[in-house]
C-alpha atoms as an extended CHARMM CRD file, in Angstrom:
* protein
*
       267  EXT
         1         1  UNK       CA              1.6310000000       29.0600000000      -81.3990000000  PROA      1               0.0000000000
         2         2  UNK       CA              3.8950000000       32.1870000000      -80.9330000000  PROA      2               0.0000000000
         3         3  UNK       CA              5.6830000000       32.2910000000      -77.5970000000  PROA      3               0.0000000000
         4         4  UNK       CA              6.6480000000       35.7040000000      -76.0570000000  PROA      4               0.0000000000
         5         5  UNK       CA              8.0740000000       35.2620000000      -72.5210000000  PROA      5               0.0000000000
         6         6  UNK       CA              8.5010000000       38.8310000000      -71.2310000000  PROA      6               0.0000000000
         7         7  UNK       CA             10.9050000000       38.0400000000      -68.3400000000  PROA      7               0.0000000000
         8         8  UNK       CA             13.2520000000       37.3490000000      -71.1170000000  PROA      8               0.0000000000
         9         9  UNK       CA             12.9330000000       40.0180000000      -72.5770000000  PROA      9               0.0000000000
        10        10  UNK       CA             13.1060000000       42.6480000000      -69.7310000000  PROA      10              0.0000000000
        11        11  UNK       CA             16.0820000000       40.2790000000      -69.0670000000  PROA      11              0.0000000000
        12        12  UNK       CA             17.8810000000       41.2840000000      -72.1990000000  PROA      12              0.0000000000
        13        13  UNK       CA             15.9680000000       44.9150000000      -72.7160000000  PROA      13              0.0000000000
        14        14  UNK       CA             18.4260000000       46.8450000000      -70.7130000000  PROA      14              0.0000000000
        15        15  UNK       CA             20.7300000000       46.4250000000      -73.6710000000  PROA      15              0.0000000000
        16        16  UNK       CA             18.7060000000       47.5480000000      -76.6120000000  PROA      16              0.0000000000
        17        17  UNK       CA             17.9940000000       50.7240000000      -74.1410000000  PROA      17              0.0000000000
        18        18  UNK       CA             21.1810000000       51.5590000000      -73.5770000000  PROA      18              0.0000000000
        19        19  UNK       CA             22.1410000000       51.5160000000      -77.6740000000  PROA      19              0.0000000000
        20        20  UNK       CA             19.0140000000       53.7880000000      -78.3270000000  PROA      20              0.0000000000
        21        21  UNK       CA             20.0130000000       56.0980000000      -75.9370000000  PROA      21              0.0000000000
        22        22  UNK       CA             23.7110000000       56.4510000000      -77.7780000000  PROA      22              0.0000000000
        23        23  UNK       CA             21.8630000000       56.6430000000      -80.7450000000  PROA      23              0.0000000000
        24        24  UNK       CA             22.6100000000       53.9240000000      -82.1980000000  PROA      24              0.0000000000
        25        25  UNK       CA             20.1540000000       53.0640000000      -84.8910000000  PROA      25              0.0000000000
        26        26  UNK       CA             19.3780000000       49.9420000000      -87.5860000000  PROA      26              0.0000000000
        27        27  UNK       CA             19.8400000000       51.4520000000      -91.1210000000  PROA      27              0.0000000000
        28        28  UNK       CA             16.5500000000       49.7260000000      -92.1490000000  PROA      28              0.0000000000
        29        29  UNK       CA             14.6530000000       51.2400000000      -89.0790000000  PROA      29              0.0000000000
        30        30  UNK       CA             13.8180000000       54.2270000000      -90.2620000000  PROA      30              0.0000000000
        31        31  UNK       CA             10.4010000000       54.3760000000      -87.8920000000  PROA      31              0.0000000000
        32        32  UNK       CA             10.5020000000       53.8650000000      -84.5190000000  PROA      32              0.0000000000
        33        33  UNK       CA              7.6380000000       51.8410000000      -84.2820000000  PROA      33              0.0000000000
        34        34  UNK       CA              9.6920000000       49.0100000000      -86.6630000000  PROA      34              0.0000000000
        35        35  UNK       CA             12.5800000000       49.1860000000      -84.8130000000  PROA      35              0.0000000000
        36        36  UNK       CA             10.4390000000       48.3690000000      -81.9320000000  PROA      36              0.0000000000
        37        37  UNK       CA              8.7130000000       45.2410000000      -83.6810000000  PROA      37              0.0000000000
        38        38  UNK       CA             11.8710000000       44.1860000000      -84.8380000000  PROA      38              0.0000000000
        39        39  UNK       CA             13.4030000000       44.1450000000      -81.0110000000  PROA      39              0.0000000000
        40        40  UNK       CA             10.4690000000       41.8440000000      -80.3380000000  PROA      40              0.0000000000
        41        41  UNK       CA             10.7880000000       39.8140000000      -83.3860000000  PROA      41              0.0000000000
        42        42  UNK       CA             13.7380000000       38.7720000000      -81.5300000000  PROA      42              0.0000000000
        43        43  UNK       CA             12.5640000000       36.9780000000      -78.9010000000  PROA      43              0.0000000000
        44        44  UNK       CA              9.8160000000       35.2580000000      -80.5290000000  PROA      44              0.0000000000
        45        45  UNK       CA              9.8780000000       31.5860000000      -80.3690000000  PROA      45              0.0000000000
        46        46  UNK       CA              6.9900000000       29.0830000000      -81.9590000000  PROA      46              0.0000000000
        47        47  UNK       CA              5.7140000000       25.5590000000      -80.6410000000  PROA      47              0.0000000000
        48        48  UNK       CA              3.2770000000       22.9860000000      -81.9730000000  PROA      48              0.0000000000
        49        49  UNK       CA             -0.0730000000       23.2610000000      -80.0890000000  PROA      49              0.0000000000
        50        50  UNK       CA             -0.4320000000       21.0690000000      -77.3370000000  PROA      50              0.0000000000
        51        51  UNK       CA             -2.7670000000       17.9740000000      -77.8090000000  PROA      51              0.0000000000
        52        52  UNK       CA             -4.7500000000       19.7140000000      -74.9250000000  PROA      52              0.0000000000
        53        53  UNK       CA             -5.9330000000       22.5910000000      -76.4730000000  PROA      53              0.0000000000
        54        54  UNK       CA             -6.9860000000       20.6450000000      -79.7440000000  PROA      54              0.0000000000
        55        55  UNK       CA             -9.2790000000       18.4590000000      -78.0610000000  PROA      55              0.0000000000
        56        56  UNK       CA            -13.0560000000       21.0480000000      -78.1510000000  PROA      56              0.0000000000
        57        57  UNK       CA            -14.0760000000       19.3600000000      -75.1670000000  PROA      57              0.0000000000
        58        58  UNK       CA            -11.5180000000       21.7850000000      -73.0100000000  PROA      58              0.0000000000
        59        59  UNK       CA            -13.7630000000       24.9940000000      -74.3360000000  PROA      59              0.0000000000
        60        60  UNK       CA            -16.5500000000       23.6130000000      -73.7270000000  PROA      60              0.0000000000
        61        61  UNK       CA            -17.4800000000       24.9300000000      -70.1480000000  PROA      61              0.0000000000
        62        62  UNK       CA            -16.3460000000       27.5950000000      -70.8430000000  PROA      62              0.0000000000
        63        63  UNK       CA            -18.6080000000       28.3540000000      -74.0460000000  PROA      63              0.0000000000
        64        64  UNK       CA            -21.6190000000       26.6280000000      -71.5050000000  PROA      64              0.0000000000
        65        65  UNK       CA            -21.0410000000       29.6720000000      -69.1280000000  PROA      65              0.0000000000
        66        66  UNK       CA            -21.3330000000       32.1890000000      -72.3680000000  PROA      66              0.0000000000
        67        67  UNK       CA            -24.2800000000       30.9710000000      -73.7820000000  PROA      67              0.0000000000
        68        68  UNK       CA            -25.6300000000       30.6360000000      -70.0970000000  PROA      68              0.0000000000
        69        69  UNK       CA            -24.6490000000       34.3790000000      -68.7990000000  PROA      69              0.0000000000
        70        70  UNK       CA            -26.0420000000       35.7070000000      -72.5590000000  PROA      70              0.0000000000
        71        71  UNK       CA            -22.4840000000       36.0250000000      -74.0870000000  PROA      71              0.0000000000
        72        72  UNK       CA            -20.7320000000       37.0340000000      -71.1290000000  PROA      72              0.0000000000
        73        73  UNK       CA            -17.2490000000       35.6920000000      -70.6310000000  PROA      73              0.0000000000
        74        74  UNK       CA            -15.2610000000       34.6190000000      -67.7090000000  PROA      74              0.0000000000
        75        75  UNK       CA            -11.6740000000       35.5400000000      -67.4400000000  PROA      75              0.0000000000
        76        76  UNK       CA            -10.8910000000       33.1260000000      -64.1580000000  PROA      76              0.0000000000
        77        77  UNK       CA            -13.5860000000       33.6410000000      -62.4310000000  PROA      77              0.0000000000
        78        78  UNK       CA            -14.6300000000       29.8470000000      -62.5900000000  PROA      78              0.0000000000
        79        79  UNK       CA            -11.6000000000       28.4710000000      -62.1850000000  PROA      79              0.0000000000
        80        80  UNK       CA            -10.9100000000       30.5380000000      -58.9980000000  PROA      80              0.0000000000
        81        81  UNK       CA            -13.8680000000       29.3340000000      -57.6140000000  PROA      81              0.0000000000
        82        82  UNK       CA            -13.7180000000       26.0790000000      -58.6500000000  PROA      82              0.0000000000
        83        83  UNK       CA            -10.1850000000       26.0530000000      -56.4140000000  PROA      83              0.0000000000
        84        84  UNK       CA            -11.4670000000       28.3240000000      -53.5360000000  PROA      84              0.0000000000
        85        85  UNK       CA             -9.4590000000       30.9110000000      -54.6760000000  PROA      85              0.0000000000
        86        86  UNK       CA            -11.6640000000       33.5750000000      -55.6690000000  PROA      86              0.0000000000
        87        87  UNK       CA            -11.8920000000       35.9150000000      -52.8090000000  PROA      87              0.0000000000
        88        88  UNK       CA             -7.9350000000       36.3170000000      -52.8320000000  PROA      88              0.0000000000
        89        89  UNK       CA             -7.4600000000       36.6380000000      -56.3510000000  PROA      89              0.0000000000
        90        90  UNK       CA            -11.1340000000       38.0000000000      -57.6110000000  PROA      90              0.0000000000
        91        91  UNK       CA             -8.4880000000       41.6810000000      -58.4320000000  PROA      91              0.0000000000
        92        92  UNK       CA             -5.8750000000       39.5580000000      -60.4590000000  PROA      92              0.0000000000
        93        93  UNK       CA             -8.8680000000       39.0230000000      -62.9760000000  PROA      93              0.0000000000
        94        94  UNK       CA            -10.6820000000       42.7690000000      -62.9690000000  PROA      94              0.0000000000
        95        95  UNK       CA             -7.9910000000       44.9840000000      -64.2830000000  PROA      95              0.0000000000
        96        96  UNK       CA             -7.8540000000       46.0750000000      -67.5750000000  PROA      96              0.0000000000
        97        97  UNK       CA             -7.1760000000       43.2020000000      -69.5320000000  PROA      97              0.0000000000
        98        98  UNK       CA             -3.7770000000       43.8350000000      -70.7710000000  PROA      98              0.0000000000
        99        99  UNK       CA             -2.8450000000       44.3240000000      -67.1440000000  PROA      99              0.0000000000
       100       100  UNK       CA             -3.9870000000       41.1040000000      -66.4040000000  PROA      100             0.0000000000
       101       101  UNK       CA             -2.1620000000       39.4380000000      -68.8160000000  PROA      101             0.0000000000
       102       102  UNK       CA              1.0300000000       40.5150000000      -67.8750000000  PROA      102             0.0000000000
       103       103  UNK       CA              0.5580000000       40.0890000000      -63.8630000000  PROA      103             0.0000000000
       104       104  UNK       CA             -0.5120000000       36.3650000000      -64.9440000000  PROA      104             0.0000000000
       105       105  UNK       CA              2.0890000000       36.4020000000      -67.1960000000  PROA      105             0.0000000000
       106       106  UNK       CA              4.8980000000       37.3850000000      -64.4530000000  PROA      106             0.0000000000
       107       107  UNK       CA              3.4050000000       35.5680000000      -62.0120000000  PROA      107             0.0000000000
       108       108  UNK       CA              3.4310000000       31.7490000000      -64.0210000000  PROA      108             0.0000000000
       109       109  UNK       CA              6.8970000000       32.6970000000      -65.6470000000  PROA      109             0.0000000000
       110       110  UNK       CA              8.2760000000       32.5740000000      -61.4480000000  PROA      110             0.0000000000
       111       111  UNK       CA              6.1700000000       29.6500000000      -60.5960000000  PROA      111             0.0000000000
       112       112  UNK       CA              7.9060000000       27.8100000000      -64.0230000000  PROA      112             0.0000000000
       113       113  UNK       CA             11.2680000000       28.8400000000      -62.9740000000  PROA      113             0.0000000000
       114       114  UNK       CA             11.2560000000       28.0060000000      -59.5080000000  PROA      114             0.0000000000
       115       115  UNK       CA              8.9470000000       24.6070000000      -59.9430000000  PROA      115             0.0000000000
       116       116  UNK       CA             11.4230000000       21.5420000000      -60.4320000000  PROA      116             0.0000000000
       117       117  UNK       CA              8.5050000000       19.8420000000      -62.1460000000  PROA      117             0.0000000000
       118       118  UNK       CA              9.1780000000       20.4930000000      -65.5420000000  PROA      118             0.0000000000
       119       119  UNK       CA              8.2430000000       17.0270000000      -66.5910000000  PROA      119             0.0000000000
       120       120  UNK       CA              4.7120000000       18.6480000000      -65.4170000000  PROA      120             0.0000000000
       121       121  UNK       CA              2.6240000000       18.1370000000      -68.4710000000  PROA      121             0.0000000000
       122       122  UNK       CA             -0.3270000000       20.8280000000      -67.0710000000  PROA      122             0.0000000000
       123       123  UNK       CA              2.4830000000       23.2880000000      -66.3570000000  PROA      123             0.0000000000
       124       124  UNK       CA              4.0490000000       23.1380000000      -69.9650000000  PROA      124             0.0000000000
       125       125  UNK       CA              0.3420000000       23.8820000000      -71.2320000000  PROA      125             0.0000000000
       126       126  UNK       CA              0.0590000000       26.2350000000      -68.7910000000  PROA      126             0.0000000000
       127       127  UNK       CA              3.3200000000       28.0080000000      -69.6330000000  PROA      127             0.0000000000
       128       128  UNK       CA              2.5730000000       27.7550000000      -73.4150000000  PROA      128             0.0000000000
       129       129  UNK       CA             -0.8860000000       29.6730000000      -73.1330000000  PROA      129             0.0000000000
       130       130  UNK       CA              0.8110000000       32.0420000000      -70.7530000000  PROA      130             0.0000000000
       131       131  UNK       CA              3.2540000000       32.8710000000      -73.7660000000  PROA      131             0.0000000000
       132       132  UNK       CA              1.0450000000       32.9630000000      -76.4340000000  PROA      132             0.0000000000
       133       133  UNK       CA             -1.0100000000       35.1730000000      -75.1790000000  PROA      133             0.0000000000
       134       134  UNK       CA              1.9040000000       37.5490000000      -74.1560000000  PROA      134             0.0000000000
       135       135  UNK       CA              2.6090000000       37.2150000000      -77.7420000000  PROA      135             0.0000000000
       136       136  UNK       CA             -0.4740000000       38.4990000000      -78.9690000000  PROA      136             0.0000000000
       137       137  UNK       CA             -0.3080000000       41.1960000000      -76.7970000000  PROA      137             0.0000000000
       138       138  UNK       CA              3.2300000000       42.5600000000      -78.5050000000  PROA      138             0.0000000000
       139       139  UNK       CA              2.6860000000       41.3610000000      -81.6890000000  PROA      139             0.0000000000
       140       140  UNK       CA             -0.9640000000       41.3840000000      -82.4560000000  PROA      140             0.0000000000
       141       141  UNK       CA             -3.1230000000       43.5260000000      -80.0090000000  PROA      141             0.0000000000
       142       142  UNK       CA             -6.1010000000       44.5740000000      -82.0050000000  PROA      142             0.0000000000
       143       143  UNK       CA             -6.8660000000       40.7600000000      -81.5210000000  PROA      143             0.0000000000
       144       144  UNK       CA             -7.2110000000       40.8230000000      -77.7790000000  PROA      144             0.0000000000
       145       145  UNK       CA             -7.8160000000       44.8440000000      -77.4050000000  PROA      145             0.0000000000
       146       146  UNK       CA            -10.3310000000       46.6700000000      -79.1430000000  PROA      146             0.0000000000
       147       147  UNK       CA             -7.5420000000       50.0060000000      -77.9430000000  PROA      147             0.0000000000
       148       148  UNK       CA             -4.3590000000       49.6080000000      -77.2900000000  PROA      148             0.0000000000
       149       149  UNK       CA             -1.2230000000       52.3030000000      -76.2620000000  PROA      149             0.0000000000
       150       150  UNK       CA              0.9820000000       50.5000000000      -78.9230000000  PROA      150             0.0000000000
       151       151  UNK       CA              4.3180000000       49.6160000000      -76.9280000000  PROA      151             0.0000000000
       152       152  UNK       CA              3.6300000000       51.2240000000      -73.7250000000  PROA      152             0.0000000000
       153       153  UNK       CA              3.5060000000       48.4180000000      -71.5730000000  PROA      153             0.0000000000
       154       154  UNK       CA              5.9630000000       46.8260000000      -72.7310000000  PROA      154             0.0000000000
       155       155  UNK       CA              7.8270000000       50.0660000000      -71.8760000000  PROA      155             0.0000000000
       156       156  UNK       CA              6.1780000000       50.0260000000      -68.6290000000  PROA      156             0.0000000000
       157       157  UNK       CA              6.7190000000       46.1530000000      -67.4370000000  PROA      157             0.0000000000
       158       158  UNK       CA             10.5470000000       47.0340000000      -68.0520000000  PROA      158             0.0000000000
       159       159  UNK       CA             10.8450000000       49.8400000000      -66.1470000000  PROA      159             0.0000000000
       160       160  UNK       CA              8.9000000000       48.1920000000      -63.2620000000  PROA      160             0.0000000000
       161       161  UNK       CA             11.3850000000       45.0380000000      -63.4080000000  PROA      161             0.0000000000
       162       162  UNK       CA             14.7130000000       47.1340000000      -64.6650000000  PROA      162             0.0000000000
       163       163  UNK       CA             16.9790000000       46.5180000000      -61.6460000000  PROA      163             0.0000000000
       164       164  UNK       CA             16.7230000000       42.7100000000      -62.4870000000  PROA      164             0.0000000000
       165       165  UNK       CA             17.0830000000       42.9440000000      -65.9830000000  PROA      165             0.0000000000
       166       166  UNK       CA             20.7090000000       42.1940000000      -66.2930000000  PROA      166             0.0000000000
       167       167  UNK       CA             22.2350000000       39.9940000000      -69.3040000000  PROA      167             0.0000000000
       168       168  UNK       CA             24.7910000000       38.6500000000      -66.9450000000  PROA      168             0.0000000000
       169       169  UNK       CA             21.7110000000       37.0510000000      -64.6760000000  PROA      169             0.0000000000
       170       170  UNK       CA             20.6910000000       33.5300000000      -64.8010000000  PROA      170             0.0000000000
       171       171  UNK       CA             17.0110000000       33.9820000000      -65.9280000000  PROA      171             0.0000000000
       172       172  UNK       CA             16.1140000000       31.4260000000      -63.0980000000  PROA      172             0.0000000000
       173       173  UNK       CA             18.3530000000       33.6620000000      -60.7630000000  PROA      173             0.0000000000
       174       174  UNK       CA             15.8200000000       36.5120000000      -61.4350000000  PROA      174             0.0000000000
       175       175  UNK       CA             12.4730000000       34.4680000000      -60.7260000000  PROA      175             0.0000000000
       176       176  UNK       CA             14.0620000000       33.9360000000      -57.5540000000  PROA      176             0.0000000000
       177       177  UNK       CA             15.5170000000       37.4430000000      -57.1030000000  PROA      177             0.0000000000
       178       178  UNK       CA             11.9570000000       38.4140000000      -57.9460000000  PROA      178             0.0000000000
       179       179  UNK       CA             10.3600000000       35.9620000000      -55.4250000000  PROA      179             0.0000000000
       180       180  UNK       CA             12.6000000000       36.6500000000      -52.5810000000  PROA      180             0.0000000000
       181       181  UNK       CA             11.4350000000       40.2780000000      -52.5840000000  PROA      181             0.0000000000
       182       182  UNK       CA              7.8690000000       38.9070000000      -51.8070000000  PROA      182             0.0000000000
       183       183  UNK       CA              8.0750000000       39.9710000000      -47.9950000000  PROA      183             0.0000000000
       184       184  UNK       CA              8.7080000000       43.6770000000      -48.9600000000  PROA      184             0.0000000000
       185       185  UNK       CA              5.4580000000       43.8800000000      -50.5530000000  PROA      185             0.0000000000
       186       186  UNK       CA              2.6960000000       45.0540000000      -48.1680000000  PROA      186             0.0000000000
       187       187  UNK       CA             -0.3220000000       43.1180000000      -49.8210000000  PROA      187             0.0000000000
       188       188  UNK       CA             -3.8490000000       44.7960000000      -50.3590000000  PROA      188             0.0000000000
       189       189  UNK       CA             -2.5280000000       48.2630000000      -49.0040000000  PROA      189             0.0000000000
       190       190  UNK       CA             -1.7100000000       49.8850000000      -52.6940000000  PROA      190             0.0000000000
       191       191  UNK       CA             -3.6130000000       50.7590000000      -55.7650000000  PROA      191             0.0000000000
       192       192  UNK       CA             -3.4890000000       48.4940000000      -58.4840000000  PROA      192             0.0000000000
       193       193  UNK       CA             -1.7380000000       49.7580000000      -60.9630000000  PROA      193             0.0000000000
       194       194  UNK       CA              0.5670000000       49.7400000000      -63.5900000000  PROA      194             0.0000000000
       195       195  UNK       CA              2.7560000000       51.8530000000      -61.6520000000  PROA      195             0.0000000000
       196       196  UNK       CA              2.8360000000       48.8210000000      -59.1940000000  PROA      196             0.0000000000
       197       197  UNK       CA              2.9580000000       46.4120000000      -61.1990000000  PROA      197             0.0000000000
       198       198  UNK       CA              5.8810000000       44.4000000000      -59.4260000000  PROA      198             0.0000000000
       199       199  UNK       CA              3.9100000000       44.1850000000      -56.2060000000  PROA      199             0.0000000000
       200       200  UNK       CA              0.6720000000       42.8530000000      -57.8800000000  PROA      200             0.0000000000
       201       201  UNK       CA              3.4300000000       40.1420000000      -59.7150000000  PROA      201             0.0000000000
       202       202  UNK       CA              5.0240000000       39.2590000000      -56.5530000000  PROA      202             0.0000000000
       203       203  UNK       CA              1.6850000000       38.9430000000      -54.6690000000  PROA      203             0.0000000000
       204       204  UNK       CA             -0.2620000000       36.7450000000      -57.4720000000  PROA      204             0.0000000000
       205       205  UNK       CA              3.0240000000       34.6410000000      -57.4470000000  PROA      205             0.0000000000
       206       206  UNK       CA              3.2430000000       34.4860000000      -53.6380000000  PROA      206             0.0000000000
       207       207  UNK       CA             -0.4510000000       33.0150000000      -53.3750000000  PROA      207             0.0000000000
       208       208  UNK       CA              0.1440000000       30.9930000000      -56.0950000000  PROA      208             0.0000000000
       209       209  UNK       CA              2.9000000000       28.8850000000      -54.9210000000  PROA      209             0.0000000000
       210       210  UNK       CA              0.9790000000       28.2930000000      -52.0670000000  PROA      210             0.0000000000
       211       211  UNK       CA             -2.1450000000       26.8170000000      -53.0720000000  PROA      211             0.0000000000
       212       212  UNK       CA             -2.9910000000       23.5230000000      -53.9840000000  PROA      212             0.0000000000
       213       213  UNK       CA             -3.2830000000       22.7500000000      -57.4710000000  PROA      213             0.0000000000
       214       214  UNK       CA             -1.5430000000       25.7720000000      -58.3770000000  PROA      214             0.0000000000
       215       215  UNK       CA             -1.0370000000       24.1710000000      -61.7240000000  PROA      215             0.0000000000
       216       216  UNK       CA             -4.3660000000       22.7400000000      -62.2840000000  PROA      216             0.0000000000
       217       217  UNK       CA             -5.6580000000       26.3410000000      -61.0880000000  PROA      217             0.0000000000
       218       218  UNK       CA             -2.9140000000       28.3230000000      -63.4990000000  PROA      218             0.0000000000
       219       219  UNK       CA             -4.1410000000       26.6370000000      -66.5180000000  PROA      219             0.0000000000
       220       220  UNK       CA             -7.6890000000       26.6940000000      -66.1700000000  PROA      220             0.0000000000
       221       221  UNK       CA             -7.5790000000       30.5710000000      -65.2550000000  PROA      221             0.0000000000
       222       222  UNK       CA             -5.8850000000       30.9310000000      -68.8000000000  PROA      222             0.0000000000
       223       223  UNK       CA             -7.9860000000       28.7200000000      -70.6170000000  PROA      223             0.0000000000
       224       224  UNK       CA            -10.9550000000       31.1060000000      -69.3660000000  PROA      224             0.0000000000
       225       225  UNK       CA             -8.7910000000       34.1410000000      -70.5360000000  PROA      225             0.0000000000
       226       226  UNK       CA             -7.5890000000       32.8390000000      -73.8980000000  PROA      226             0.0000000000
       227       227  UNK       CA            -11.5670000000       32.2720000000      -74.3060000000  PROA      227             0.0000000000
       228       228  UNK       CA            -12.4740000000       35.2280000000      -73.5380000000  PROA      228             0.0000000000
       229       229  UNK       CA             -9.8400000000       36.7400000000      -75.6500000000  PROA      229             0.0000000000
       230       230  UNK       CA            -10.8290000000       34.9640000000      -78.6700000000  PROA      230             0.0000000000
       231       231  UNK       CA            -14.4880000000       35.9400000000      -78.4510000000  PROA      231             0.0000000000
       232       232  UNK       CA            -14.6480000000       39.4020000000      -76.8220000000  PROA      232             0.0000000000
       233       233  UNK       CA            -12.5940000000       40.8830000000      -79.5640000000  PROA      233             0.0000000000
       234       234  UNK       CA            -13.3360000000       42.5890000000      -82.7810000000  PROA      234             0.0000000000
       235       235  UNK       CA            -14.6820000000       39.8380000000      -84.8700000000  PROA      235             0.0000000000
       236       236  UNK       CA            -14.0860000000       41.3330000000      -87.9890000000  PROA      236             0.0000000000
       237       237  UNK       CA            -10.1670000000       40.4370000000      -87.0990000000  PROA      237             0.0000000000
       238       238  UNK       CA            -10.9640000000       36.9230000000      -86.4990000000  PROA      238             0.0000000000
       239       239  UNK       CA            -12.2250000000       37.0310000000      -89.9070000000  PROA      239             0.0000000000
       240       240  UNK       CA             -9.6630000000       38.4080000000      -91.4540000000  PROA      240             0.0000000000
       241       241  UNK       CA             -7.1380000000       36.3770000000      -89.4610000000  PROA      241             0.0000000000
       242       242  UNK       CA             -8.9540000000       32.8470000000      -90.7960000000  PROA      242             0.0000000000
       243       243  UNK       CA             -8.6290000000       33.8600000000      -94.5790000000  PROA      243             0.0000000000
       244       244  UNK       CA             -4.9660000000       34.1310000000      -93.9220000000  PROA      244             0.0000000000
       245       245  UNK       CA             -5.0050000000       30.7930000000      -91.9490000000  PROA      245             0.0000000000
       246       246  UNK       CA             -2.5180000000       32.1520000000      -88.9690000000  PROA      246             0.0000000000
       247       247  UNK       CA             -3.3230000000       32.6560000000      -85.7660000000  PROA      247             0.0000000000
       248       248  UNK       CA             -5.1190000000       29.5230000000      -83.5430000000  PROA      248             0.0000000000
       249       249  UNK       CA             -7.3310000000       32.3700000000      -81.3560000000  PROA      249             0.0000000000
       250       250  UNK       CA             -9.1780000000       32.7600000000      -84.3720000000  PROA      250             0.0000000000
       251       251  UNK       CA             -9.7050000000       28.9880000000      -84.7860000000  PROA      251             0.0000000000
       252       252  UNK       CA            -10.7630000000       29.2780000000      -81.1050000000  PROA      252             0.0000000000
       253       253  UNK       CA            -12.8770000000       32.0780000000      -81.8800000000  PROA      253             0.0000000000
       254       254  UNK       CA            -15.0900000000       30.1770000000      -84.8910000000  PROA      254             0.0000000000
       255       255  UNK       CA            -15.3360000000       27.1440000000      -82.7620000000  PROA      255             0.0000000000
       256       256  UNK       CA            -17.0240000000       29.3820000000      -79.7500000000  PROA      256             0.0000000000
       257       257  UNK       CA            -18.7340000000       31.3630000000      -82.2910000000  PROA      257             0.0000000000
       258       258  UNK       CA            -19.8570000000       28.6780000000      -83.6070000000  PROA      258             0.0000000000
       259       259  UNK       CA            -21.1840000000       26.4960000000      -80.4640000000  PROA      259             0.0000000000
       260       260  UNK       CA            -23.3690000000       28.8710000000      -79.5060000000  PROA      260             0.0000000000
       261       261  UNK       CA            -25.1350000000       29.7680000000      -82.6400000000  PROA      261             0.0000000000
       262       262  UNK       CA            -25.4690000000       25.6060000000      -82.5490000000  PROA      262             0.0000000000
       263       263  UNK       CA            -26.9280000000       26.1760000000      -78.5710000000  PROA      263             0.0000000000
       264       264  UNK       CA            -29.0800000000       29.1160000000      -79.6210000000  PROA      264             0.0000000000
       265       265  UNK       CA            -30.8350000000       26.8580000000      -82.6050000000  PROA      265             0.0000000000
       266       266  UNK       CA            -31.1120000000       23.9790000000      -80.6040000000  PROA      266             0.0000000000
       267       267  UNK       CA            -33.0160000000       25.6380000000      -77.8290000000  PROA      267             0.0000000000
């Protein structure tokens, strides 16, 4: 699984800005758009899948609900029930879906940082999924977004977080900085945005911490996205993606796909 944490890499982004605007260029970037992916490239890490998401039984609700709500898919909304949670968080999970990836991004990167737990097996899944699906978003969007503005938010989710992103700053230092700046934020008074997009971070993050389970909570709300995802995309990229045996939302994908032709014959 590809791991792309972007607190990281807003962390270390103020850099690479600074060189491009002194015009400082690599000889083999020619196009803008490579330079970009190779910036990214960077900062790009890869883990084995967790046991967890191997075992089918961990999709299975979730492809249940589809087959139930004629191919509709959840992106939280179960698991923010299931943990009473729904009625504060029901926006978190209605943006535009990119947007909700990175807010739920954000917002498990500064419960990670500032939970001493790391022995916490449900927050290392949790963490993982969070990653890999930030790293589908900057490296392979048409498989989560059937349009996509190329690098803008990425673009955007640094300029939101720039006064933190400092080389020189613990990245632990800068969950916390984040965090701390939680009582600023007047909650449900401002439009949801990617203009405030540090608000709706430090707001999902603020309720998060709080709850019970946030863990248990975290990962099932990312299970339901990665599912929905895998199956709401193009699936003529899945398709591709499987002949060239690389990316495990496509497995995902085929197994979902292929449950509920299995529910639809059985019925």
């Amino acid at each position: 699984m590809g791991q792309f944490d972007l607190l990281e890499y807003c962390q270390c982004y103020k850099e690479r800005k600074a060189n491009q605007s002194h015009g400082f260029q690599l000889k083999i970037a020619v196009d803008s758009e490579i330079s970009e992916m190779w910036h990214k490239y960077r900062f790009i890490k890869f883990v084995d899948v967790p046991p967890f998401l191997q075992e089918v039984e961990n999709y299975s609700g979730v492809c249940a609900s589809i087959s139930k709500n004629s191919l509709k898919t959840t992106r939280g909304e179960q698991a923010l029930q299931k943990y009473r949670q729904f009625a504060q968080l029901k926006w978190s999970i209605e943006l535009e879906f990119d947007h909700s990836i990175i807010i739920w991004h954000l917002a498990t990167s500064v419960c990670y940082l500032l939970d001493e737990d790391h022995d916490n097996e449900t927050m290392k899944i949790s963490k993982h999924v969070s990653n890999y699906m930030m790293y589908l978003l900057a490296m392979c969007p048409a498989l989560l977004l059937s349009e996509h503005s190329k690098s803008f938010w990425l673009d955007h989710a640094y300029d939101n977080l720039e006064k933190l992103a400092s080389p020189a700053i613990d990245i632990r230092n800068v969950a916390s900085t984040l965090h701390s700046s939680s009582d600023n934020v007047q909650l449900e008074s401002r439009e949801r945005t990617f203009e405030n997009l540090k608000g709706d971070v430090l707001e999902l993050a603020t309720i998060l911490r709080e709850s019970d389970n946030k863990w248990e909570m975290i990962k099932d709300v990312w299970i339901e996205m990665f599912c929905h995802a895998a199956f709401s995309s193009q699936h003529i990229n899945h398709v591709k993606q499987l002949g060239e045996g690389i990316e495990f939302l496509s497995l995902i994908w085929l197994f979902i796909f292929t449950f509920i032709i299995d529910t639809v014959f059985k019925m």
